[in-house]
PDB file of N, CA, C and O in Angstrom:
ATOM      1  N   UNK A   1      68.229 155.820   8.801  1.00  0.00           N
ATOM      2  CA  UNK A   1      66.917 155.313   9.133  1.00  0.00           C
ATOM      3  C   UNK A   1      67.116 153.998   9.893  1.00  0.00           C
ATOM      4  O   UNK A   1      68.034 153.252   9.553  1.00  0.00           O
ATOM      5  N   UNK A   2      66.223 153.648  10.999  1.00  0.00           N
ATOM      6  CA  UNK A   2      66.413 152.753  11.949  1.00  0.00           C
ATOM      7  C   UNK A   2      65.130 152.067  12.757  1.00  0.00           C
ATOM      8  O   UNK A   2      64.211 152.771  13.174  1.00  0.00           O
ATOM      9  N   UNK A   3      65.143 151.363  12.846  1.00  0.00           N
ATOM     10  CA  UNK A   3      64.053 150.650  13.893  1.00  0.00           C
ATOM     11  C   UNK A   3      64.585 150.111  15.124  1.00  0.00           C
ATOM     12  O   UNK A   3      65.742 149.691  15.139  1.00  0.00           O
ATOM     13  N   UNK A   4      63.626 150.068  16.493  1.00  0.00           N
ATOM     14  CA  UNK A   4      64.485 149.531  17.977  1.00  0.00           C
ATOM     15  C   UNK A   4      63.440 148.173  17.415  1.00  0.00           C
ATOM     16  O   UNK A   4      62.480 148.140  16.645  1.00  0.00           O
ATOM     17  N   UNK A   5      64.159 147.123  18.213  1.00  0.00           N
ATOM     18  CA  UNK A   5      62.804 146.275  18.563  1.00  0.00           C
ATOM     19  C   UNK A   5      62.995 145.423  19.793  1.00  0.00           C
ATOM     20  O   UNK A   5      64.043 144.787  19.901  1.00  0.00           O
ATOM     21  N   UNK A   6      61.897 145.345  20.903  1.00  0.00           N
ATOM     22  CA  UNK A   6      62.567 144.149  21.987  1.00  0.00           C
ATOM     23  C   UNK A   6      61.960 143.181  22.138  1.00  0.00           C
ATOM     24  O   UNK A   6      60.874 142.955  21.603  1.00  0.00           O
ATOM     25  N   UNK A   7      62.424 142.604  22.728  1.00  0.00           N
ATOM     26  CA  UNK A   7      62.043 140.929  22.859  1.00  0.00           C
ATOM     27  C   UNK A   7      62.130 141.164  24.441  1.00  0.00           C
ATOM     28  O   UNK A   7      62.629 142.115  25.043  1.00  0.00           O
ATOM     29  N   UNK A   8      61.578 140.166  24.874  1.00  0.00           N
ATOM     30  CA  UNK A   8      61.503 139.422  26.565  1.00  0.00           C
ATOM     31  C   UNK A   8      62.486 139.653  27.086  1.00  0.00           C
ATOM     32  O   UNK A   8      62.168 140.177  28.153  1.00  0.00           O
ATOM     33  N   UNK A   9      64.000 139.572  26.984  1.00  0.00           N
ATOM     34  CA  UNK A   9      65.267 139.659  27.729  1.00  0.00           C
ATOM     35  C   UNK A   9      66.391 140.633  27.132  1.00  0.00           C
ATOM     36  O   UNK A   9      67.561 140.802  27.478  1.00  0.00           O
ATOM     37  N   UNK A  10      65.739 141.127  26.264  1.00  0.00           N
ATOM     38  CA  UNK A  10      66.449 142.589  25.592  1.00  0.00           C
ATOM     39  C   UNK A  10      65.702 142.987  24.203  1.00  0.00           C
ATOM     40  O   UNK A  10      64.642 142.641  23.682  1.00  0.00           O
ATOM     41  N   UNK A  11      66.858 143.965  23.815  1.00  0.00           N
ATOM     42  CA  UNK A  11      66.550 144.697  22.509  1.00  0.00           C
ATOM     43  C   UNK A  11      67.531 144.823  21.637  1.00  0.00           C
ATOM     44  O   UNK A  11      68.597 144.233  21.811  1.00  0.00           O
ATOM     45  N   UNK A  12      67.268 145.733  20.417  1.00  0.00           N
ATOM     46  CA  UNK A  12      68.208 145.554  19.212  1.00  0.00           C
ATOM     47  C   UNK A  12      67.920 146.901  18.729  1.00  0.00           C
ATOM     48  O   UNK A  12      66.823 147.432  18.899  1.00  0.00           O
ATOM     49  N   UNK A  13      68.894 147.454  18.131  1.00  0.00           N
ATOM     50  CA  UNK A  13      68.507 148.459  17.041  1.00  0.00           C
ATOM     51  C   UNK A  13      68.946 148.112  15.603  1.00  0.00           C
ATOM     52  O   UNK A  13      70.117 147.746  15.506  1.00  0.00           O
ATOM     53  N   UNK A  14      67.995 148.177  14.125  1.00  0.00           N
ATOM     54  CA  UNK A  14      68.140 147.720  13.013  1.00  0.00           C
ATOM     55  C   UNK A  14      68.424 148.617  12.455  1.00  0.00           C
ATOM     56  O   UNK A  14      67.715 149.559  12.810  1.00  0.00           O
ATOM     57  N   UNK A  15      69.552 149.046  11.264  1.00  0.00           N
ATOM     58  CA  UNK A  15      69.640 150.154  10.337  1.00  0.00           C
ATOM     59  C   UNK A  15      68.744 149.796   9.536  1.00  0.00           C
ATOM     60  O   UNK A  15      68.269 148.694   9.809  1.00  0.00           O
ATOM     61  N   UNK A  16      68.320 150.305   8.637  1.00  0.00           N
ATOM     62  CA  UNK A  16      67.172 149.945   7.396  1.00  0.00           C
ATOM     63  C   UNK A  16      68.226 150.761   6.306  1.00  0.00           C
ATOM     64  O   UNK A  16      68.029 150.483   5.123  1.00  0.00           O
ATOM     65  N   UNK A  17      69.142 151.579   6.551  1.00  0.00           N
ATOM     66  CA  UNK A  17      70.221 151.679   5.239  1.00  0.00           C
ATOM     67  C   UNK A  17      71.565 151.762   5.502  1.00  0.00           C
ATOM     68  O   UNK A  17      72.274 152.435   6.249  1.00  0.00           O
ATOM     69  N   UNK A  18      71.752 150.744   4.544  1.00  0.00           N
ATOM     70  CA  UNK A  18      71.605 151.041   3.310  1.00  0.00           C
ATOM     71  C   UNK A  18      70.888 149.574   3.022  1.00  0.00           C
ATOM     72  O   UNK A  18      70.251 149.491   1.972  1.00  0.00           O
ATOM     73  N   UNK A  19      70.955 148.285   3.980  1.00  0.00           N
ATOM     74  CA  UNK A  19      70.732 147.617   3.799  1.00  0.00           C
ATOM     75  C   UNK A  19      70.025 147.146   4.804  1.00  0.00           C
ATOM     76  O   UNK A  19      70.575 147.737   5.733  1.00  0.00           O
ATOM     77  N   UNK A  20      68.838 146.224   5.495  1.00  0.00           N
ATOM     78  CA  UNK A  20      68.801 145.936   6.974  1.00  0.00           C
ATOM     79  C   UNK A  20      69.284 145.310   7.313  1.00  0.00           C
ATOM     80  O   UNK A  20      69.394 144.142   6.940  1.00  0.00           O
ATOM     81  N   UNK A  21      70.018 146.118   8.601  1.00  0.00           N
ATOM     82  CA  UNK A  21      71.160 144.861   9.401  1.00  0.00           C
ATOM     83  C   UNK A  21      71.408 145.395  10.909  1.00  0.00           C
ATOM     84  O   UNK A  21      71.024 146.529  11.194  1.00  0.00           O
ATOM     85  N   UNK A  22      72.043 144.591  11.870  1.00  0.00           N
ATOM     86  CA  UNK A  22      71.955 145.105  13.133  1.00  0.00           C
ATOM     87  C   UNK A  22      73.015 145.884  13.566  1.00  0.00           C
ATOM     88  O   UNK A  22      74.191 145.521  13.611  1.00  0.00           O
ATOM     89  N   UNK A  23      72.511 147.105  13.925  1.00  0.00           N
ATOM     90  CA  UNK A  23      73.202 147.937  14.580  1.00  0.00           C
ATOM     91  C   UNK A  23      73.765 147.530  15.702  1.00  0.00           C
ATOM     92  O   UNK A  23      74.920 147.105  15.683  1.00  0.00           O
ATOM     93  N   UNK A  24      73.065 147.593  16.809  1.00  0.00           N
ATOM     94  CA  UNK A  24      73.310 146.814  18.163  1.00  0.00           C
ATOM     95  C   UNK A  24      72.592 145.687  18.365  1.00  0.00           C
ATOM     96  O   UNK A  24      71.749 145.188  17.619  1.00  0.00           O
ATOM     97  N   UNK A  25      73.115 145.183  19.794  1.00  0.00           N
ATOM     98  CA  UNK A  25      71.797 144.033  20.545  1.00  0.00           C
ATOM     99  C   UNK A  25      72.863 143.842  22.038  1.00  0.00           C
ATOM    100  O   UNK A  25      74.064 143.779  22.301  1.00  0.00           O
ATOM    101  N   UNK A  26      71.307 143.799  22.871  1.00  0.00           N
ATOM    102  CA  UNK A  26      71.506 143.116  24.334  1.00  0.00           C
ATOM    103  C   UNK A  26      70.668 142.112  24.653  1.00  0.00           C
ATOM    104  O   UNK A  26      69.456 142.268  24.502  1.00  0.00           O
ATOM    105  N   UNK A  27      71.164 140.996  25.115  1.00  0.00           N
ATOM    106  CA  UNK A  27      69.961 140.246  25.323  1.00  0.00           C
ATOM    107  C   UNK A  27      69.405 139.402  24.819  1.00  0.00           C
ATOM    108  O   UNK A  27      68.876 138.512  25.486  1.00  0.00           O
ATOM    109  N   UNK A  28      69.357 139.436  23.422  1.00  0.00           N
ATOM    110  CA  UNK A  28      68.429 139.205  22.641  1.00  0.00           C
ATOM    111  C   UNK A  28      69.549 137.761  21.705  1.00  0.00           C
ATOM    112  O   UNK A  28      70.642 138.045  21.214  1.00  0.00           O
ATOM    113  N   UNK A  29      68.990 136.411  21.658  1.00  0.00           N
ATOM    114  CA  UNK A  29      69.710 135.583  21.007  1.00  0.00           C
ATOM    115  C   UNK A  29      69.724 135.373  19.606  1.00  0.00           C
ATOM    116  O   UNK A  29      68.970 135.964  18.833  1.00  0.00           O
ATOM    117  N   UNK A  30      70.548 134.562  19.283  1.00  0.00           N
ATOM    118  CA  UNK A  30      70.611 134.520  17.989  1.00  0.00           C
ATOM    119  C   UNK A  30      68.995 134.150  16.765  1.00  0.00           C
ATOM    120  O   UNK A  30      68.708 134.559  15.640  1.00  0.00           O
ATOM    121  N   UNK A  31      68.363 133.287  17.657  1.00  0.00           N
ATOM    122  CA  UNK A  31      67.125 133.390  16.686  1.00  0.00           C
ATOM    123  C   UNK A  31      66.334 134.417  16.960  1.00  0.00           C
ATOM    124  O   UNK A  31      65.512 134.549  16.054  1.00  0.00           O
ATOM    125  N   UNK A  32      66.170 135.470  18.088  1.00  0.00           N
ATOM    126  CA  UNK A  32      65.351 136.423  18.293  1.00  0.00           C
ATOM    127  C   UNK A  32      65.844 137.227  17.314  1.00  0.00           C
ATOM    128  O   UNK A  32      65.036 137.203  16.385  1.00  0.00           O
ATOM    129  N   UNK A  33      66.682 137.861  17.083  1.00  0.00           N
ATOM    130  CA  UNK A  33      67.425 138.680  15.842  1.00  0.00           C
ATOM    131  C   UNK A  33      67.542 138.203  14.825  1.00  0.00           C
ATOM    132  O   UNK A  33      67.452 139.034  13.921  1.00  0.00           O
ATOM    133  N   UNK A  34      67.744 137.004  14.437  1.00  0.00           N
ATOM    134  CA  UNK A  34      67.525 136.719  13.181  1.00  0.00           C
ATOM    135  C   UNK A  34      65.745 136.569  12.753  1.00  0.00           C
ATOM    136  O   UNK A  34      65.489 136.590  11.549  1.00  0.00           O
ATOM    137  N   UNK A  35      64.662 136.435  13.668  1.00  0.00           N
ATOM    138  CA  UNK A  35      63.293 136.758  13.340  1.00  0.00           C
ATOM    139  C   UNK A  35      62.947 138.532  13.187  1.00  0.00           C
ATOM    140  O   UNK A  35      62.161 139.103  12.431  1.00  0.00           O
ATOM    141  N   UNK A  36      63.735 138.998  14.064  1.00  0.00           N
ATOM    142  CA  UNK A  36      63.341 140.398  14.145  1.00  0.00           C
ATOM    143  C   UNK A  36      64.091 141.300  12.520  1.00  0.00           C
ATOM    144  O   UNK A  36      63.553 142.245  11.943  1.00  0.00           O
ATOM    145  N   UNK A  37      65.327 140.676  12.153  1.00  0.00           N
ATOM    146  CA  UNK A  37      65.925 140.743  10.667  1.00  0.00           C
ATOM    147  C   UNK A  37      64.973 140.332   9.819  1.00  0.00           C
ATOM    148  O   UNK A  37      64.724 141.177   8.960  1.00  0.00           O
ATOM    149  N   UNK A  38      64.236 139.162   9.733  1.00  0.00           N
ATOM    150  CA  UNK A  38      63.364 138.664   8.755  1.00  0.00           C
ATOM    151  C   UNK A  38      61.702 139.770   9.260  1.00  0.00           C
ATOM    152  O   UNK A  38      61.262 140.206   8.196  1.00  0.00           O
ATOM    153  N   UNK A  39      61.340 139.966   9.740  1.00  0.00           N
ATOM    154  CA  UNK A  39      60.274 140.798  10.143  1.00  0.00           C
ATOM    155  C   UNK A  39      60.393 141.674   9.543  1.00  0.00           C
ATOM    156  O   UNK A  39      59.643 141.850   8.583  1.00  0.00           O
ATOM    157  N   UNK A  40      61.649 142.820   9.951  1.00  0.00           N
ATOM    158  CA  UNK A  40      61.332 143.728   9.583  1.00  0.00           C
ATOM    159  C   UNK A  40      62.241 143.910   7.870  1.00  0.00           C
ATOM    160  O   UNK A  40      62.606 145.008   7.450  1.00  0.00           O
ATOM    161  N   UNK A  41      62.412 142.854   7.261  1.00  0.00           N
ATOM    162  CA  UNK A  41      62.783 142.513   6.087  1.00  0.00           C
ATOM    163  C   UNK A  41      61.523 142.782   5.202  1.00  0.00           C
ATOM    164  O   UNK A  41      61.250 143.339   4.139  1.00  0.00           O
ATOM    165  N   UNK A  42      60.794 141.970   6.377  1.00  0.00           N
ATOM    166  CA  UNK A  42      59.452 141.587   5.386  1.00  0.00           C
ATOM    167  C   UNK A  42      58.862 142.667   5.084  1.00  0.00           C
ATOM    168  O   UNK A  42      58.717 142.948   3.894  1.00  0.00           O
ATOM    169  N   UNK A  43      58.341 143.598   6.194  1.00  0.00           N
ATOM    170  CA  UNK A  43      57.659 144.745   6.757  1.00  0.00           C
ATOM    171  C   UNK A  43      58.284 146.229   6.251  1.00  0.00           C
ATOM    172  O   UNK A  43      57.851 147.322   6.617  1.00  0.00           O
ATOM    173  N   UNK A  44      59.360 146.012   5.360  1.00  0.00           N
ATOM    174  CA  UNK A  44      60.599 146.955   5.404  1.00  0.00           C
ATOM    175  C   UNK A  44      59.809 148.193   4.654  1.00  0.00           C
ATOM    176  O   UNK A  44      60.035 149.348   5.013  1.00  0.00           O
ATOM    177  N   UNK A  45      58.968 147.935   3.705  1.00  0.00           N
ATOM    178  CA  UNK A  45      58.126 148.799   2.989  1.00  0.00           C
ATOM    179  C   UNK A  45      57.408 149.879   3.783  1.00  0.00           C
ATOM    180  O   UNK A  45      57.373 151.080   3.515  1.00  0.00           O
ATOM    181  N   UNK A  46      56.785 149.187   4.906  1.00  0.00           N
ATOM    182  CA  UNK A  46      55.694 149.739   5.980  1.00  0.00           C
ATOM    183  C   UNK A  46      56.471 150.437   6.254  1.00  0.00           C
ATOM    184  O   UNK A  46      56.763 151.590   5.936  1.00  0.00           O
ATOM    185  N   UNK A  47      56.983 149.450   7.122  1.00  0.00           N
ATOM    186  CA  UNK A  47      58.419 150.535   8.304  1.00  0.00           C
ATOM    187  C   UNK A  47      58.505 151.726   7.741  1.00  0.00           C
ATOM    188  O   UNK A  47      58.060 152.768   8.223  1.00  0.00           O
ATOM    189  N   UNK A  48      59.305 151.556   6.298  1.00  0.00           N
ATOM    190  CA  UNK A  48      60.001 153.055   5.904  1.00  0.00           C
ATOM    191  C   UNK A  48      58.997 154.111   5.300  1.00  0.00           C
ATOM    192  O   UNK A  48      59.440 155.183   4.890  1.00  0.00           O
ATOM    193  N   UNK A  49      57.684 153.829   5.241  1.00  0.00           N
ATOM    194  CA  UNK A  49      56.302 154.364   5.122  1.00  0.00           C
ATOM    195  C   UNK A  49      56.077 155.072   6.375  1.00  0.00           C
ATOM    196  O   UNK A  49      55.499 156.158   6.412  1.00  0.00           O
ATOM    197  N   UNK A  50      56.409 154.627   7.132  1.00  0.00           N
ATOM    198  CA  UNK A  50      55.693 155.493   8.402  1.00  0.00           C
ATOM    199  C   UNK A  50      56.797 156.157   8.776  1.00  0.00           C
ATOM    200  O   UNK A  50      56.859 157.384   8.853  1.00  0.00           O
ATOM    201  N   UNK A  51      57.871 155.243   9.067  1.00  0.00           N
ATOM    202  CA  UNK A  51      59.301 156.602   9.607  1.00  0.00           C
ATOM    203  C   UNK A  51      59.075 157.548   8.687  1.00  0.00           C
ATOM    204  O   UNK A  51      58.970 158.624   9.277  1.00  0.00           O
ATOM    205  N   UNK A  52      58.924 157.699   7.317  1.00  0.00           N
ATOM    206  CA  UNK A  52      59.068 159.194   6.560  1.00  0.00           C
ATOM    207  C   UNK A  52      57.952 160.006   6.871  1.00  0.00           C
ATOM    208  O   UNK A  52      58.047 161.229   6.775  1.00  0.00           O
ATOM    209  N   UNK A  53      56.637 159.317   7.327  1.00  0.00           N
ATOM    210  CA  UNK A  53      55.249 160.070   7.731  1.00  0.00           C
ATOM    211  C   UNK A  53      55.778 160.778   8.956  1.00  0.00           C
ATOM    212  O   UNK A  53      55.820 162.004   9.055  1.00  0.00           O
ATOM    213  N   UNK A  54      56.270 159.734  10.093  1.00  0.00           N
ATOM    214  CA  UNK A  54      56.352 160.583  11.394  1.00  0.00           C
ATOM    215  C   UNK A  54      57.023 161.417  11.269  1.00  0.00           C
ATOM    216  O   UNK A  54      56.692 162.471  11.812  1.00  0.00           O
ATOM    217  N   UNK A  55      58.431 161.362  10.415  1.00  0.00           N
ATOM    218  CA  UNK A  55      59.480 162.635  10.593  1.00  0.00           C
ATOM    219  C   UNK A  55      59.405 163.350   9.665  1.00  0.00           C
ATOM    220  O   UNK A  55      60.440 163.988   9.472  1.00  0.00           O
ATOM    221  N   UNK A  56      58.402 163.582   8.799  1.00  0.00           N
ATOM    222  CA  UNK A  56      57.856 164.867   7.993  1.00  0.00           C
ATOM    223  C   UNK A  56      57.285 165.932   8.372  1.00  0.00           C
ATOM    224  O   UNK A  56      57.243 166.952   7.683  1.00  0.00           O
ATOM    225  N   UNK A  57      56.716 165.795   9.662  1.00  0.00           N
ATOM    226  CA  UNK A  57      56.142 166.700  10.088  1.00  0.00           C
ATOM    227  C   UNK A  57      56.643 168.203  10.663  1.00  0.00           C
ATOM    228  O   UNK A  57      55.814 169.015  11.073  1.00  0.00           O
TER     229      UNK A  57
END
């Protein structure tokens, strides 16, 4: 399970398991990824709420 996310001068992809952490990144500096880590830290509930909705179908 995974999330993309981009920012202004690139993007990132986040694993969400086993733990969230970054898969990749281009672009994207050290505080943009460390907000986009805390975001979707925060959000991690949602997130994995809807990835299991969309790919249930």
């Amino acid at each position: 399970m995974h999330v993309h996310v981009q920012g202004q001068n690139g993007e990132a992809k986040l694993w969400l398991e086993p733990t969230v952490e970054v898969a990749q990144h281009t672009g994207l500096s050290r505080r943009e990824i460390s907000e986009a880590l805390r975001l979707v830290q925060e959000h991690e509930n949602d997130i994995r709420s809807a990835w299991n909705k969309h790919f249930s179908r």
